[in-house]
NUDOZA-752076 format. One record per residue: residue in three letters; x, y, z of N, C-alpha, C in turn. Coordinates in steps of 0.02 Angstrom, whole numbers, padded with zeros to 5 digits, always signed. Layout:
ALAXYZXYZXYZ ...
// end
This chain:
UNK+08828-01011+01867+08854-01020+01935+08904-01078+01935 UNK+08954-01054+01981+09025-01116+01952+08997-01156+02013 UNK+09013-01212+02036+09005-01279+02069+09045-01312+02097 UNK+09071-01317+02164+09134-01368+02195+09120-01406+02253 UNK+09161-01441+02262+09144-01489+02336+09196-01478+02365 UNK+09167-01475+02409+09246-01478+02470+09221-01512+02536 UNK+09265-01535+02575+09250-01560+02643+09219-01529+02707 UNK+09265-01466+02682+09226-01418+02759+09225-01354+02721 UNK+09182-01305+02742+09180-01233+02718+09166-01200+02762 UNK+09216-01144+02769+09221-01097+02845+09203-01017+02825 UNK+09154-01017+02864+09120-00934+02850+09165-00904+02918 UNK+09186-00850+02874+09233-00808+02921+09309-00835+02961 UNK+09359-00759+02926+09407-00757+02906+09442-00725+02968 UNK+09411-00729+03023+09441-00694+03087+09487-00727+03127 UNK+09525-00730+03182+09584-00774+03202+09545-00839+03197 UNK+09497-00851+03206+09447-00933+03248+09449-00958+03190 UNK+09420-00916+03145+09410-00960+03065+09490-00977+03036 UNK+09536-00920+03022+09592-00936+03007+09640-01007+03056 UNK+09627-01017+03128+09644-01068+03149+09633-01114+03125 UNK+09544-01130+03108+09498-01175+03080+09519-01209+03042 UNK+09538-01145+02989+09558-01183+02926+09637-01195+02904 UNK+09691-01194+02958+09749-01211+02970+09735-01274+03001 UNK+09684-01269+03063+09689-01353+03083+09661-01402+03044 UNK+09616-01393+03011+09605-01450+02986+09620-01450+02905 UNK+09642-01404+02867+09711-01428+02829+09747-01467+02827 UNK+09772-01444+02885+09840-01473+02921+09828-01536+02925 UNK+09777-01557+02958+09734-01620+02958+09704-01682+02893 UNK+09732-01634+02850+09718-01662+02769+09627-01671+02756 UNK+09612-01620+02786+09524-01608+02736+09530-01548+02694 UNK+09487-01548+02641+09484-01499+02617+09444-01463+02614 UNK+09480-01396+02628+09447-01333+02657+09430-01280+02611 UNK+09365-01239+02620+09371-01157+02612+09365-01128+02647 UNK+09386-01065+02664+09380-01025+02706+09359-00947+02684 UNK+09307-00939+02680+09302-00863+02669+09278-00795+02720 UNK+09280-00752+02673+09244-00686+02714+09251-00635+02693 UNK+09191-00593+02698+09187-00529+02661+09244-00477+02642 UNK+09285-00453+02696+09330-00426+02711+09387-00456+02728 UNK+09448-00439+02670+09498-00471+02705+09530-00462+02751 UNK+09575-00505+02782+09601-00493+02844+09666-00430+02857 UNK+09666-00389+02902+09703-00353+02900+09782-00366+02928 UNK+09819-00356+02892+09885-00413+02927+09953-00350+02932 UNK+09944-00294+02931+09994-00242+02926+09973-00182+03005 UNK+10024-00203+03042+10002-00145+03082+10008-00083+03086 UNK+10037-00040+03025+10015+00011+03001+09951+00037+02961 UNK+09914-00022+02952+09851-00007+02910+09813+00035+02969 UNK+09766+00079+02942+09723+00111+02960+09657+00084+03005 UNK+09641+00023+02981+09611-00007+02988+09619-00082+03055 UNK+09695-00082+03051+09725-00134+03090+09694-00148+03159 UNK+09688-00219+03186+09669-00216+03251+09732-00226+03296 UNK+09729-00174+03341+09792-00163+03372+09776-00202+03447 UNK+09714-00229+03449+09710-00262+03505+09761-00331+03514 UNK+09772-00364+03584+09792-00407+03571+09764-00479+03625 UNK+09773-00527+03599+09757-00589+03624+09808-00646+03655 UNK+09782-00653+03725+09811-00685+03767+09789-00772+03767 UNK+09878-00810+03760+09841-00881+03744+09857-00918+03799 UNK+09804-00965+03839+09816-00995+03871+09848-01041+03845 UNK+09860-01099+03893+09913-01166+03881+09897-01201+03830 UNK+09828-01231+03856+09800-01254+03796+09776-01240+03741 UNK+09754-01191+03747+09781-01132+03656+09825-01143+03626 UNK+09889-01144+03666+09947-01149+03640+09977-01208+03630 UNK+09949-01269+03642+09964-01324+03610+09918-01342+03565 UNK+09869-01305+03556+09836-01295+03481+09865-01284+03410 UNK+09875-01227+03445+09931-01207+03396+09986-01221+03368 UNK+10021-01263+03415+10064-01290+03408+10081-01357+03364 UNK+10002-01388+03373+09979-01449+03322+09958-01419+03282 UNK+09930-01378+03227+09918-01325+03197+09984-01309+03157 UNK+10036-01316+03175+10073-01307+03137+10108-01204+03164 UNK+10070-01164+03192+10048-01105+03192+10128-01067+03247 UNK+10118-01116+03281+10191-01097+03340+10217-01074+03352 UNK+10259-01105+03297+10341-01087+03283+10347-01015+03250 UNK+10293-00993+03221+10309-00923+03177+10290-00870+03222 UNK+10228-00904+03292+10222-00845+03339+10265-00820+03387 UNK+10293-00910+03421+10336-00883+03490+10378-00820+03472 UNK+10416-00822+03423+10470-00755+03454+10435-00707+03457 UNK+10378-00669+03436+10331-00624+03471+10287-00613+03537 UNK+10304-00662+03546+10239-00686+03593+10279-00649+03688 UNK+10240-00615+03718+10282-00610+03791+10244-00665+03819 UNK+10268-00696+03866+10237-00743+03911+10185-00720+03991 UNK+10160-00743+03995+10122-00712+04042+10121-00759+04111 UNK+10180-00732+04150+10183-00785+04235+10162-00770+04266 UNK+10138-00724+04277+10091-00707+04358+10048-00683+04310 UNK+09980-00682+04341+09911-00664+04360+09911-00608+04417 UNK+09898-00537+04410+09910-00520+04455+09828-00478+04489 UNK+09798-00483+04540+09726-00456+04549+09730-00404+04603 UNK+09708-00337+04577+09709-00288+04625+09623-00258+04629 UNK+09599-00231+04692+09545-00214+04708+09558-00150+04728 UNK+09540-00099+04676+09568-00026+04701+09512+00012+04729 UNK+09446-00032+04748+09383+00002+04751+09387+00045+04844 UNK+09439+00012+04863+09471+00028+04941+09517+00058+04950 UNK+09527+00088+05000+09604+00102+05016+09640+00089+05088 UNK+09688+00044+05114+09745+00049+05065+09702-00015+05015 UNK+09729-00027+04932+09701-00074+04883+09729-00140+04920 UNK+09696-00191+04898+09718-00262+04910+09735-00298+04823 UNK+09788-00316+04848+09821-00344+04788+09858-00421+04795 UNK+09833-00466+04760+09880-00521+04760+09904-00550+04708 UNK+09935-00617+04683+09976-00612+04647+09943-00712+04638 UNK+09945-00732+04574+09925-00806+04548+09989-00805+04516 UNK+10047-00853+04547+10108-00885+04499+10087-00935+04447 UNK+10100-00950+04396+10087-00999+04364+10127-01076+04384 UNK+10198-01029+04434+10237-01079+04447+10212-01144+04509 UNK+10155-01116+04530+10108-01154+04574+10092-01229+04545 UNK+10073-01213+04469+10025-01275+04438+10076-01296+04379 UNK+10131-01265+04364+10150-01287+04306+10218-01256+04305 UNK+10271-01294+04253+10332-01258+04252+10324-01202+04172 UNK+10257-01185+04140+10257-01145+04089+10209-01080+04098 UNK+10233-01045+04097+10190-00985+04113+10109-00996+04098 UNK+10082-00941+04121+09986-00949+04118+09970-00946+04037 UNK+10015-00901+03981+10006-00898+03920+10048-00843+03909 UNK+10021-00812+03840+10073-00801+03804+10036-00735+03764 UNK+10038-00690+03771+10010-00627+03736+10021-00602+03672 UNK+09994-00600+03619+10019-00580+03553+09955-00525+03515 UNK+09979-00475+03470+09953-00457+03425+09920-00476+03384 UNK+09852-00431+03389+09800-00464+03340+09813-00476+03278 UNK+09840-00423+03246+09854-00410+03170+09914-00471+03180 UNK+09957-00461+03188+10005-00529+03209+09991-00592+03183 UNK+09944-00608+03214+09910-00687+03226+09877-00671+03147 UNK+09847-00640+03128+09806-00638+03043+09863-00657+03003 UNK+09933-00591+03016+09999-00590+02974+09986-00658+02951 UNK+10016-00715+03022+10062-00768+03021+09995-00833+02993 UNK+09929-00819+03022+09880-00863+02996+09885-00877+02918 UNK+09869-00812+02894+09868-00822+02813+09923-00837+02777 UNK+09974-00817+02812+10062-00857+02794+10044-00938+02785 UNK+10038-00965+02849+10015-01021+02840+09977-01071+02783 UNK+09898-01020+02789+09877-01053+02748+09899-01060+02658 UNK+09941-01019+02671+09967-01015+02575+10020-01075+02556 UNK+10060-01120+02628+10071-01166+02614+10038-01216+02609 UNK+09979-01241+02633+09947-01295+02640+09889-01298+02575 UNK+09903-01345+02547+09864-01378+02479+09805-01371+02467 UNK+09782-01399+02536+09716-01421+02560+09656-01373+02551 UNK+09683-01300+02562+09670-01252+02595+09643-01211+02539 UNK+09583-01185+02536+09580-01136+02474+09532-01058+02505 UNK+09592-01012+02529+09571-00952+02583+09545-00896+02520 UNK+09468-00884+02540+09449-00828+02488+09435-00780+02512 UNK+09488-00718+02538+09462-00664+02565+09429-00605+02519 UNK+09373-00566+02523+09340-00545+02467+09266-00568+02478 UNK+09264-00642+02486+09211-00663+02479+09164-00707+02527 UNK+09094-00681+02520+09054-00693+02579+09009-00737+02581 UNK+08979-00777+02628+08927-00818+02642+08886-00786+02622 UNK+08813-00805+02571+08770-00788+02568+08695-00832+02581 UNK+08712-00895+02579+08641-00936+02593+08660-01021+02590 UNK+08615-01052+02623+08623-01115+02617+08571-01158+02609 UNK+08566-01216+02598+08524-01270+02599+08557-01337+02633 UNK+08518-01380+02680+08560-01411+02692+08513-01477+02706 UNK+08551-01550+02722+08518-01608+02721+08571-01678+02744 UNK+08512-01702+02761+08578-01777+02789+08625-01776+02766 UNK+08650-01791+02706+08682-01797+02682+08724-01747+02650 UNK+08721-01670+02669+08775-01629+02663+08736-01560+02665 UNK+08782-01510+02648+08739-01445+02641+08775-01399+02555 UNK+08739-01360+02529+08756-01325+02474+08770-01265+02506 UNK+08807-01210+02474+08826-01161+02507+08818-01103+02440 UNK+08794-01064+02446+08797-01011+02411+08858-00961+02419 UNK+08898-00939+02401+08944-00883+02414+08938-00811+02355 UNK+08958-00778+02379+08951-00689+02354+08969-00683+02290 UNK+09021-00747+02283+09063-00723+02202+09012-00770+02149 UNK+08975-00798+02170+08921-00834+02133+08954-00907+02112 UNK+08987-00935+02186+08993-00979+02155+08950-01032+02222 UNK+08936-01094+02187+08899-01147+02239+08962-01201+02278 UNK+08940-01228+02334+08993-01261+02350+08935-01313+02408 UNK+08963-01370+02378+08933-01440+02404+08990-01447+02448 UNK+08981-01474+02540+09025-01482+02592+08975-01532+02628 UNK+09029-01551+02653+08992-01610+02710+08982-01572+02787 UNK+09025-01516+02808+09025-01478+02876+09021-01406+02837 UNK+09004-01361+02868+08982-01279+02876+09004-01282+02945 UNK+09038-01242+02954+09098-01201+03024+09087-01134+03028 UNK+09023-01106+03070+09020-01032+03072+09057-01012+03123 UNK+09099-00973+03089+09145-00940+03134+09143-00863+03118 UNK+09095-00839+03083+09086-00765+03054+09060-00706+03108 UNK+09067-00742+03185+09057-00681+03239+09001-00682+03260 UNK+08972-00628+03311+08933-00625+03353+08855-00610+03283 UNK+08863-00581+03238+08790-00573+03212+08821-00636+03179 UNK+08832-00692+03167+08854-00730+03133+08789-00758+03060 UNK+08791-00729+02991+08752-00756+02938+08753-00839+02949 UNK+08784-00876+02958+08775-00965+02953+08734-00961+03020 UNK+08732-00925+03063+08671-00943+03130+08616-00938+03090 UNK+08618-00894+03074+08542-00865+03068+08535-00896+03009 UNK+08554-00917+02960+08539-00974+02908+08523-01048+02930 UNK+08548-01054+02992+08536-01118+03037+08481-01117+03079 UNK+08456-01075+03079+08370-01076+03116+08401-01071+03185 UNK+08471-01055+03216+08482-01053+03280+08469-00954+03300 UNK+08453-00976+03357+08425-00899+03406+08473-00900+03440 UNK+08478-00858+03458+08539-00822+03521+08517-00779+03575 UNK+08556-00752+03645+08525-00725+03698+08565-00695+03703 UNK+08575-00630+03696+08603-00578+03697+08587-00527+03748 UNK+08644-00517+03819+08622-00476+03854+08699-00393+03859 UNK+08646-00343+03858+08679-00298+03855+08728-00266+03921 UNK+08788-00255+03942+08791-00241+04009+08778-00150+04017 UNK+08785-00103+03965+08805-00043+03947+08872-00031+03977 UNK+08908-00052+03962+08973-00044+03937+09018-00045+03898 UNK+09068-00009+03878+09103-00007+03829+09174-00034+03862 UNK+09205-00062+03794+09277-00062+03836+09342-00029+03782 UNK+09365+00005+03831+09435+00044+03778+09497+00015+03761 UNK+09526+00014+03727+09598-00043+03710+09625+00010+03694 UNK+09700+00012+03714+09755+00047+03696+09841+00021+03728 UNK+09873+00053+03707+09929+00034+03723+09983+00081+03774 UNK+10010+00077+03811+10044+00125+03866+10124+00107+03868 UNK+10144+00139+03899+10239+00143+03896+10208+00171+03998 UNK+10272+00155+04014+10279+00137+04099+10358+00145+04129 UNK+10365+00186+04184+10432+00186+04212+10435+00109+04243 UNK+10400+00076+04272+10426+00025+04316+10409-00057+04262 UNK+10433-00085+04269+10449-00155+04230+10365-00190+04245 UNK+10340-00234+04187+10305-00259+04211+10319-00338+04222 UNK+10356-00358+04208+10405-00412+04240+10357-00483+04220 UNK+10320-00459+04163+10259-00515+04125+10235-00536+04176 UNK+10189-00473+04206+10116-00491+04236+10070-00471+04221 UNK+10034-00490+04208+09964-00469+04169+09916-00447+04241 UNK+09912-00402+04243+09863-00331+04303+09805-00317+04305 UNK+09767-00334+04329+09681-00330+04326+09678-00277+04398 UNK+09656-00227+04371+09644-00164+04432+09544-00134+04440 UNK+09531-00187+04477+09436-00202+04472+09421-00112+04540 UNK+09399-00082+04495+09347-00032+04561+09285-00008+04498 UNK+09251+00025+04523+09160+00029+04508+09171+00027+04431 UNK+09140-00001+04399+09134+00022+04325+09138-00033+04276 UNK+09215-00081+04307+09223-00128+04256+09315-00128+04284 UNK+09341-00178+04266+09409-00191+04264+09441-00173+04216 UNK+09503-00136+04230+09562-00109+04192+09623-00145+04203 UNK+09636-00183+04131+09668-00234+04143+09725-00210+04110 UNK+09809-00231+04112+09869-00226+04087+09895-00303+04045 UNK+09902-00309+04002+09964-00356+03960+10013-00349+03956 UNK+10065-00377+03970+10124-00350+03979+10154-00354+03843 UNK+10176-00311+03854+10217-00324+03799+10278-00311+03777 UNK+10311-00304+03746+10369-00301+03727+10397-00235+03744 UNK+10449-00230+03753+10487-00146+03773+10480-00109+03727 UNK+10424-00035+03706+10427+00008+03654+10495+00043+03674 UNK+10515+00070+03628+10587+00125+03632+10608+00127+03703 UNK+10648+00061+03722+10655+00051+03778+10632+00062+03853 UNK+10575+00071+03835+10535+00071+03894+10462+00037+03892 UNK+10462+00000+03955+10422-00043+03957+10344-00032+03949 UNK+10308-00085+03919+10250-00079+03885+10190-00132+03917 UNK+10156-00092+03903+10083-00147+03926+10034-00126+03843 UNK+09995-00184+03848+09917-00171+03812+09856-00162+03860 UNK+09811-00120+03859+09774-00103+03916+09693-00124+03878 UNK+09655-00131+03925+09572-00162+03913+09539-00104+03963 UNK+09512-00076+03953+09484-00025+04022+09383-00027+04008 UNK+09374-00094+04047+09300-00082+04032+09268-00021+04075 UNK+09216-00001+04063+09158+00049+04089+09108+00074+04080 UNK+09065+00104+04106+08992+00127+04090+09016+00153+03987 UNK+08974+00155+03965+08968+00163+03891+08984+00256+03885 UNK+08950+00300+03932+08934+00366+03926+09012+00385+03935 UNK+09033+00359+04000+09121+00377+04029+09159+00365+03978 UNK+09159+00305+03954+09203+00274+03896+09207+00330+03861 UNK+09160+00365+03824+09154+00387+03745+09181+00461+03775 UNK+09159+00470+03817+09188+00555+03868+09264+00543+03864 UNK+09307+00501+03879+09368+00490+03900+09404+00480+03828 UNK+09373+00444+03769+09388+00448+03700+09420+00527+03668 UNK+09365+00574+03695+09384+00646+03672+09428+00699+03699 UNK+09460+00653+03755+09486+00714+03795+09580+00714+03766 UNK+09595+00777+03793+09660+00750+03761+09713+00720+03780 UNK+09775+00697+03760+09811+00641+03757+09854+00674+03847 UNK+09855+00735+03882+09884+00738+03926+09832+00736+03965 UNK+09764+00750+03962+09699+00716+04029+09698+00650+04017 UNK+09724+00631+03961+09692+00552+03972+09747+00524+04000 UNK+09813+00559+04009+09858+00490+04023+09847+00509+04102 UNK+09837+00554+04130+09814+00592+04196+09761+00547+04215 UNK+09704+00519+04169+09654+00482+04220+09654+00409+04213 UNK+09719+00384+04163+09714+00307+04162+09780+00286+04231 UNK+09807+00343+04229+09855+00348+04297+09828+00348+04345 UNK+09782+00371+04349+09725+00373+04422+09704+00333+04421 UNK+09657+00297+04387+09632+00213+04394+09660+00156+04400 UNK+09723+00148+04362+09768+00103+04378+09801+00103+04440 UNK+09785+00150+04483+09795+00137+04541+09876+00128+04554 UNK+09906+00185+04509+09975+00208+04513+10014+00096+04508 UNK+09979+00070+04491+10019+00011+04490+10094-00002+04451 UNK+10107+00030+04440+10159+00043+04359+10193+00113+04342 UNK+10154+00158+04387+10199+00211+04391+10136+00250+04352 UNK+10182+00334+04313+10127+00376+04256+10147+00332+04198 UNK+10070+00315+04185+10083+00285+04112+10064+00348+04062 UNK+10093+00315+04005+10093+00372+03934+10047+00339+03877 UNK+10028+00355+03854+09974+00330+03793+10034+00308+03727 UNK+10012+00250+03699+10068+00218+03636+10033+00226+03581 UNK+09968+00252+03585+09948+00233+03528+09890+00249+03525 UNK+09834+00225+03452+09764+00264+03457+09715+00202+03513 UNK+09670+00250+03521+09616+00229+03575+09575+00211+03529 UNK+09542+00113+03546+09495+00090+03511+09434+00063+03552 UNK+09378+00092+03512+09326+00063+03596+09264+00015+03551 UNK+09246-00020+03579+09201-00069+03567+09165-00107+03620 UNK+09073-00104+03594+09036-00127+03657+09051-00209+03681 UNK+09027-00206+03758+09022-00246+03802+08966-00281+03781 UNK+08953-00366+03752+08906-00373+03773+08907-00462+03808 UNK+08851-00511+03821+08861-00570+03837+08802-00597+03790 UNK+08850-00654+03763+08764-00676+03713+08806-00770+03712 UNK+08749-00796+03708+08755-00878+03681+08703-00898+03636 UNK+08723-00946+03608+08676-00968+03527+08636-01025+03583 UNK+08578-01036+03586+08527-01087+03627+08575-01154+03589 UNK+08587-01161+03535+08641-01222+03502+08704-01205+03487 UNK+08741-01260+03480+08792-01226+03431+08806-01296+03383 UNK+08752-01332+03367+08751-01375+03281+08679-01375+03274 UNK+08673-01399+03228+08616-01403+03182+08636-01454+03118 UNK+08589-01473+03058+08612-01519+02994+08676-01501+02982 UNK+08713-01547+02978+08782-01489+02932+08808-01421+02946 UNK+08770-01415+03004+08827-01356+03034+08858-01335+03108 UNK+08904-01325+03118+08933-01329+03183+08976-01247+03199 UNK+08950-01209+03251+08945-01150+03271+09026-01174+03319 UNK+09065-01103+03309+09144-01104+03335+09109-01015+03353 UNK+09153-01002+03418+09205-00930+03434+09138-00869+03459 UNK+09125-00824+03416+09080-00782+03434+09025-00805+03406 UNK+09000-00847+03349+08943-00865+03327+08902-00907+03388 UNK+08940-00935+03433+08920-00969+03462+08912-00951+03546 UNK+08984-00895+03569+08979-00866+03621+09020-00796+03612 UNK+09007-00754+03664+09019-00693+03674+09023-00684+03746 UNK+09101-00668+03763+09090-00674+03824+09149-00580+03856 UNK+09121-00553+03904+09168-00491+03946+09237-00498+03916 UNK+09297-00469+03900+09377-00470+03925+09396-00479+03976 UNK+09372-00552+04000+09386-00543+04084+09425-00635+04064 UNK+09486-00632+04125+09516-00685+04116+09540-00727+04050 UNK+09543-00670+04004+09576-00712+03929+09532-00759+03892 UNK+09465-00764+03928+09425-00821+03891+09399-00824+03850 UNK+09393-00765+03802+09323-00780+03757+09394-00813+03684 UNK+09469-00800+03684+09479-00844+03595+09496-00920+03631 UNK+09518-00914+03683+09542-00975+03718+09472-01035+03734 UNK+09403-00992+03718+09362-01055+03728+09350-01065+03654 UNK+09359-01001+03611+09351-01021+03550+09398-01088+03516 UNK+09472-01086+03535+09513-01133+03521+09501-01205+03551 UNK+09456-01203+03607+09427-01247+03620+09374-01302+03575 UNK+09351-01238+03570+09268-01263+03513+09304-01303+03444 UNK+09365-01280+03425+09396-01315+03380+09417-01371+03370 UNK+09470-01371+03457+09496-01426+03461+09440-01506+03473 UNK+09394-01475+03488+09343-01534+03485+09316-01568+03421 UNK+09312-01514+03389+09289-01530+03330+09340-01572+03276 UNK+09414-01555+03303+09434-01572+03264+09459-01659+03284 UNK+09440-01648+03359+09457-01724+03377+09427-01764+03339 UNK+09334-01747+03352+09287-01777+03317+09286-01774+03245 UNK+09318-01756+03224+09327-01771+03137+09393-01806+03126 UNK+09442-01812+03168+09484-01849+03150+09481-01925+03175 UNK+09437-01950+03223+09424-01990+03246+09365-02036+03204 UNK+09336-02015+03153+09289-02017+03104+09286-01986+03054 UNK+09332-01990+03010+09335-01968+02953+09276-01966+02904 UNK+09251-02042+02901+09199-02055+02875+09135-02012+02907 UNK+09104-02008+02952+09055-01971+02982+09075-01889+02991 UNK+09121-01849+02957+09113-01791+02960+09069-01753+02946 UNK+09021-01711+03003+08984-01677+02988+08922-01693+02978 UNK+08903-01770+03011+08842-01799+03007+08815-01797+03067 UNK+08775-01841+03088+08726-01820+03150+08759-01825+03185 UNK+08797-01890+03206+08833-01904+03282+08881-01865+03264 UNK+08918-01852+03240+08991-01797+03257+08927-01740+03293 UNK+08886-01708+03245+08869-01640+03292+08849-01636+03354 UNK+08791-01710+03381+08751-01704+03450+08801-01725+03469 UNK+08860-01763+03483+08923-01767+03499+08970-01698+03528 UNK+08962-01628+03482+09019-01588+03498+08957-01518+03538 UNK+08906-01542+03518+08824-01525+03568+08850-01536+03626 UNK+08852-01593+03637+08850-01618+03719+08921-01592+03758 UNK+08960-01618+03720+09042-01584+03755+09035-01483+03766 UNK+09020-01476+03721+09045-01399+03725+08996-01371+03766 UNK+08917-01377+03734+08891-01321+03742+08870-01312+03819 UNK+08861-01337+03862+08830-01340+03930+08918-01305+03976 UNK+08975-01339+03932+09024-01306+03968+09035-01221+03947 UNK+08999-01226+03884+09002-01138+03875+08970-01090+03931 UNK+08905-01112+03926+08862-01110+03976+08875-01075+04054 UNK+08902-01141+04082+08944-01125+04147+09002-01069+04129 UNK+09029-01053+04086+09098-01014+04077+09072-00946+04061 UNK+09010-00952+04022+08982-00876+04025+08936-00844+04082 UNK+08921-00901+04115+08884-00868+04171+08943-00848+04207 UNK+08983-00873+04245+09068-00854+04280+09075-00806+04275 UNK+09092-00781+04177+09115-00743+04179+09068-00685+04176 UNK+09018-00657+04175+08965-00633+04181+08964-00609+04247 UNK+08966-00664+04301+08955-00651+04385+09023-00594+04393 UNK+09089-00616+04372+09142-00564+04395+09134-00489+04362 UNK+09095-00512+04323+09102-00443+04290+09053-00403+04327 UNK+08988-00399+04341+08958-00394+04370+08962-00365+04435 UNK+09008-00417+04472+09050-00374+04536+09097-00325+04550 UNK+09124-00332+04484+09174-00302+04451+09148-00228+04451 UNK+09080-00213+04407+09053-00155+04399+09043-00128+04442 UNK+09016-00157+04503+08988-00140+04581+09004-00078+04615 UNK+08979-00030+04616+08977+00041+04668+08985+00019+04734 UNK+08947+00000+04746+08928-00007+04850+08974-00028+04871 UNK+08987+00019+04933+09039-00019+04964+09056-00071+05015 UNK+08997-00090+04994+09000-00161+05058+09020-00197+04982 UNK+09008-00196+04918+09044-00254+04872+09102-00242+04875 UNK+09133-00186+04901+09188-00163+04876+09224-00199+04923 UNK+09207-00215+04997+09238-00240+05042+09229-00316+05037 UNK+09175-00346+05008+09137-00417+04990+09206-00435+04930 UNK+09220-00403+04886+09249-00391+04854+09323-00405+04833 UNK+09348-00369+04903+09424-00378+04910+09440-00433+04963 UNK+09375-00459+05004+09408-00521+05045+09391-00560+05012 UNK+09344-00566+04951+09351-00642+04908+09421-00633+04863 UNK+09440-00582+04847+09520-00596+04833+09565-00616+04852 UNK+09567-00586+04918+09602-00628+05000+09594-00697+04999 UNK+09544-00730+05010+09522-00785+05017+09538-00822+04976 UNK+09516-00813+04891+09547-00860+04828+09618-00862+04833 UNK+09659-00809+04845+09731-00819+04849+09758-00860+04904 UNK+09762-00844+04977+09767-00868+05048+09751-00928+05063 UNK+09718-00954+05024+09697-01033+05048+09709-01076+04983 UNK+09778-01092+04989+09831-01143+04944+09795-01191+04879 UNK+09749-01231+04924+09710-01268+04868+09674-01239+04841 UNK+09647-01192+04865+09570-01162+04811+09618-01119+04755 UNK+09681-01090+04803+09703-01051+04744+09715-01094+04683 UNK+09763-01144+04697+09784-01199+04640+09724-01202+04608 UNK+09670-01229+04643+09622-01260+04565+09588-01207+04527 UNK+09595-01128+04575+09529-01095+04518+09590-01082+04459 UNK+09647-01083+04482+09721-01076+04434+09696-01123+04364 UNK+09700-01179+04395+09687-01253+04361+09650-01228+04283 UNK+09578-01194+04327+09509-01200+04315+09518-01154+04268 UNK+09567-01098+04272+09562-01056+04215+09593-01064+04154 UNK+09656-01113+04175+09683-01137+04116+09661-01181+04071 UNK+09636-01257+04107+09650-01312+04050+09547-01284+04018 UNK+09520-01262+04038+09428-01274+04035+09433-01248+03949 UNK+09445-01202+03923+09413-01202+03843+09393-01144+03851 
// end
């Protein structure tokens, strides 16, 4: 068995981990980063995730210290309005969140999943620091005051002062960490795909809420000159998988009907990818020598852009706290330290987002009417609008 030390070692190779191990590179520790499967970075692969991820502000000055930026912006559409429609009524109520309210930079910035892998692992092939092993997987640990050993797949051992599980919702470093998780199911699925549109979406990102779950729009780049969205269409699990099989002229027929004609007949861009709904939090997110980032730690709806934007959060803390203490990386006080900051605010952010979704799903039509005047209301009354604005941006 070969033998190394390194500073930090990052289980899982997904955008959170690949950030991980760009920021604190970048940061001059030295890193590994692995994971079973490598990352898929070609959006013709078969395999590719064609979903895409919306970055708030502070995401994006993550990134930006990260080094990560400059290679995304020219992809990136910007996202200025927030736009919220309640189609559970008729006529629908619809209003509109400027970003230009709270800030002179849009709400964020929308990019491709495969994208963000491309440009991640670009990255990391410049930085020294950095030693990215895609191929290879977490397999076990031991750990102690004074550091943890790491077992990996290719048989080799690795002595680190921090363990960074960032390997996802079944995450192996949890469950090697004696941490439990609460995992609640909603039965829903949600569908991702991509659409082409007669009318402009003029970079507003479209949330169209009636019974089932919200069908949301991203605005993206103009396919063959005509304008494009990325679509999220949560719903009961049974509907979802029914709507998967039908063919490409019923389906563009009933995502036209739900969207609530917002955009005109949309056309399908591409293949339909569906994956379950669920809500889960780790009861921790550290333990000896290890500190839980992204899905290992939370799992939250596609509702409001939050679940990579709190993940980039979980980072940026961590990385304060290690750069602020070099010497104490990955010892007690850095962790009950990034304990106390994060996890109680995860907390609050998954219950939130949990409650909208929830209403979101809602049949009855007294929610439906409960519904569309709390939309009224959050928009119409100046200050509340500003801060839940606020509230969605700078929180993690």
């Amino acid at each position: 068995m070969k033998r190394i030390e390194t500073d930090i070692l990052i289980a899982g190779g997904g955008v959170a981990g690949l950030a991980a191990a760009a920021a604190f590179g970048g940061a001059g520790f030295s890193v590994i980063c692995v994971d079973p499967m490598p990352p898929v970075i070609d959006a013709a692969a078969s395999n590719a995730d064609l979903r895409t991820t919306a970055f708030l502000q502070p995401a994006r000055d993550f990134l930006m210290w990260t080094g990560l930026w400059e290679a995304l912006v020219s992809n990136a559409t910007p996202l200025q309005v927030m736009r919220i429609v309640d189609a559970g009524q008729q006529p629908a109520v619809s209003r509109d969140f400027d970003a230009a309210d709270i800030s002179g930079d849009p709400f964020g910035w929308n990019l491709p999943n495969w994208l963000l892998r491309h440009e991640m692992v670009a990255r990391l092939s410049t930085l020294k620091t950095v030693d990215f092993r895609p191929g290879v997987g977490f397999v076990a640990m031991l750990t102690r005051a004074t550091g943890a050993l790491v077992n990996l797949s290719d048989d080799t051992q690795v002595r680190t002062r921090l363990v960074i599980g960032a390997d996802g919702r079944g995450s192996a470093v949890r469950r090697a960490a004696g941490i439990d998780v609460k995992t609640t199911r909603t039965g829903q699925k949600a569908m991702t795909f991509a659409v082409t549109h007669p009318a402009p979406h003029n970079n507003i990102s479209t949330e169209v809420h009636a019974a089932g779950g919200p069908f949301t729009f991203v605005p993206l780049p103009d396919l063959d000159g005509k304008p494009c969205s990325s679509v999220v269409w949560m719903d009961r699990g049974a509907a979802t998988l029914a709507r998967a099989a039908v063919s490409e002229a019923d389906f563009n027929r009933s995502i036209t009907a739900r969207s609530a004609g917002v955009y005109g007949d949309l056309t399908l861009a591409g293949p339909r990818q569906i994956w379950p709904i669920i809500s889960q939090i780790a009861d921790r997110i550290a333990a000896e020598r290890v500190a839980l980032v992204a899905e290992a730690a939370h799992v939250l709806p596609p509702i409001g852009a939050q679940g990579l934007n709190m993940s980039l959060a979980d980072l940026a803390c961590l990385l304060d706290l290690a750069t602020a203490d070099r010497a104490g990386l990955g010892g007690r006080k850095m962790l009950d330290t990034y304990q106390r900051r994060r996890h109680h605010h995860i907390r609050l952010r998954v219950a939130g987002v949990n409650a909208l979704n929830r209403a979101s799903m809602a049949g009855h039509p007294l929610v439906h009417d409960l519904r569309a005047l709390g939309v009224q209301a959050l928009h119409d009354f100046t200050p509340l609008r500003r801060g839940l604005m606020k509230l969605g941006l700078g929180a993690g």
